[in-house]
C-alpha positions, 0 to 999 in steps of 0.5 A: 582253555586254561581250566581245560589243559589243567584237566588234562595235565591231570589226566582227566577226561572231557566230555564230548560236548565239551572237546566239540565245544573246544574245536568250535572255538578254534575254528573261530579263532578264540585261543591263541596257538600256543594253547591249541599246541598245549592241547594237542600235547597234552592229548597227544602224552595222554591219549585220546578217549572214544567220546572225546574223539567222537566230540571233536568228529562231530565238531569237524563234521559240523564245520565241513561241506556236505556232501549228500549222495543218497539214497546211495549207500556208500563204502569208504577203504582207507588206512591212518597213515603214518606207518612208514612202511612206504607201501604202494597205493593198496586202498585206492587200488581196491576202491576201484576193484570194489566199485568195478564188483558193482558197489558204491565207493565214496573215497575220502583221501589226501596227499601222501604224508609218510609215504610217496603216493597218498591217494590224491597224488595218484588221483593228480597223476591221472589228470582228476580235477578235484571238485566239492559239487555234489552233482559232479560227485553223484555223476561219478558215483552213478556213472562208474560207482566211485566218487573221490573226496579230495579232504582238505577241500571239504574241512573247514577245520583243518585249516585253523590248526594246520598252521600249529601241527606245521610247527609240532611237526609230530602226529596230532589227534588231528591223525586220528581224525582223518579216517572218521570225517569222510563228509559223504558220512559213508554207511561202510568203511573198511579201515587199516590201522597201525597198531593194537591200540588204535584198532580197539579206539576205532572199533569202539567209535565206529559202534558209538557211530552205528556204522558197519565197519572192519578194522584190520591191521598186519601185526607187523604195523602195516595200516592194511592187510599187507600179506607179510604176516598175519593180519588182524580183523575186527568188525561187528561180528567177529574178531579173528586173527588170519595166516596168509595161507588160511585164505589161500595167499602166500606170504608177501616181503616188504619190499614186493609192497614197496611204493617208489621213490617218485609219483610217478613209480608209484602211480606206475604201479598202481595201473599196473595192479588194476591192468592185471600185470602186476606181481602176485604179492601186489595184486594179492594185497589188494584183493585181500583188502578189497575182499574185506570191504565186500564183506563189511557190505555184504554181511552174509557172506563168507571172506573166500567168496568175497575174495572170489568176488574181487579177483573177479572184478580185477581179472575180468577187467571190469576194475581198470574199466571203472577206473578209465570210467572214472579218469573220463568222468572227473578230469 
């Protein structure tokens, strides 16, 4: 380890082998936590390279439950977190307006962090049990196209370094890790990022990954298509830049996606986009996203048709039926 943090104090990269070596170690306990904070530093100033995050996923990835529902292909929605925004529960909305289009949704997702709902506490606030079975995940995702992975019981890893992130208190690349370790290995994700940067990292490891992919971010640093100004797509395919307008939307404010002060609020609002009576901004935001996810699916076809697609599962109702389907399936 000693070797290791000189390296990177002196800005060098590491291989992947060799960060996929260092998080094995710390999963056995080799190096005390004052290196492991050291290195988290050291990476945190510095940055992190494609293939030195790809050598710590395939180390979290090997130390985690699998989870196998093929011959399913599934989609994963999710955002990085972290952008302070407070937002509502966009992602999770539009996981069940896509599995209610009829596609194969495997959410990997937690509690909130920087906001007041993540995606497990509305899950909580609807009486879903959470479980690592994979026959209980394949009746979900059979039953009501949705299967939701509830993380931290499904990686191992976390649980060795979670104990030093407590102490720094500061977003680690244990951050960045999240959105790529979904244990179900989903063959789609759409994924909300923060900023510029992160968005050209996640591209460039979901290409080294072989998986199709979107990445979008607001340019305002919202981790999702927030409809408050424009919003940036990048995927296998294309990269473009969108207006609200161009889609046909209006432009959203801030405080119309805000997320509550309390679980409660916000799982309030969350039934209420998936029953069809929530704001136009609201329900908005989570078409366009849902739209997205579609897409990155269905490659063929244009965003306004997926866009169509969506506000069809949503309106005719088929999204809130998945999401009671769902609720039955898993409490």
């Amino acid at each position: 380890m000693k070797n290791i943090l000189t390296r990177l104090f002196n800005h060098e990269e590491l291989t992947g082998e060799e960060t996929r070596q260092l998080l094995l170690n710390i999963t056995r306990e080799q190096y005390p936590d004052a290196q492991v904070a050291a290195l988290l530093t050291a990476f945190q100033m510095r940055g992190i390279t494609v293939d030195e995050l790809i050598g710590f996923r395939q180390a979290y990835m090997e130390t985690a439950i699998p989870v196998d529902l093929s011959p399913h292909r599934v989609i994963d929605i999710v955002g990085t977190g972290g952008d302070g925004k407070n937002t509502f529960n966009i992602s999770t909305c539009a996981c069940f307006v896509v599995a209610g289009a009829g596609y194969k949704v495997a959410k990997h997702g937690n509690v909130g962090a920087t906001s007041v709902s993540g995606a497990s506490n509305v899950m909580e606030q609807h009486g879903v049990r959470f479980t690592t079975h994979v026959d209980r995940l394949r009746r979900s995702l059979d039953g009501c196209g949705m299967a939701y992975l509830h993380a931290p019981l499904f990686n191992a890893a976390m649980k060795f370094v979670a104990p030093v992130r407590r102490q720094l208190g500061v977003r680690t690349l244990f951050n960045l890790l999240g959105p790529l370790v979904n244990p179900a290995r989903p063959a789609y994700q759409l994924l909300g990022v923060a900023d510029l940067a992160q968005m050209r990292l996640y591209t460039n490891v979901f290409h080294k990954m072989g998986i199709d992919f979107a990445v979008v971010n607001s340019l305002d640093s919202y981790d999702e298509i927030s409809l408050t100004n424009e919003f940036k797509v990048m995927t296998r395919r294309y990269e473009r830049i969108y207006r609200p307008a161009q889609l046909g939307f209006t432009a959203a404010r801030p405080e119309e996606l805000f997320g509550g002060t309390t679980q409660e609020e916000a799982s309030h609002i969350f039934d209420a986009v998936l029953e069809n009576h929530a704001t136009d901004s609201q329900k908005q935001c989570v078409l366009v996203n849902a739209a997205f996810a579609i897409q990155t699916v269905e490659t063929d076809k244009e965003i306004e048709e997926c866009i169509d697609i969506a506000r069809q599962s949503l309106e005719s109702g088929r999204a809130l039926q998945t999401l009671k389907r769902f609720v039955a399936l898993n409490s």
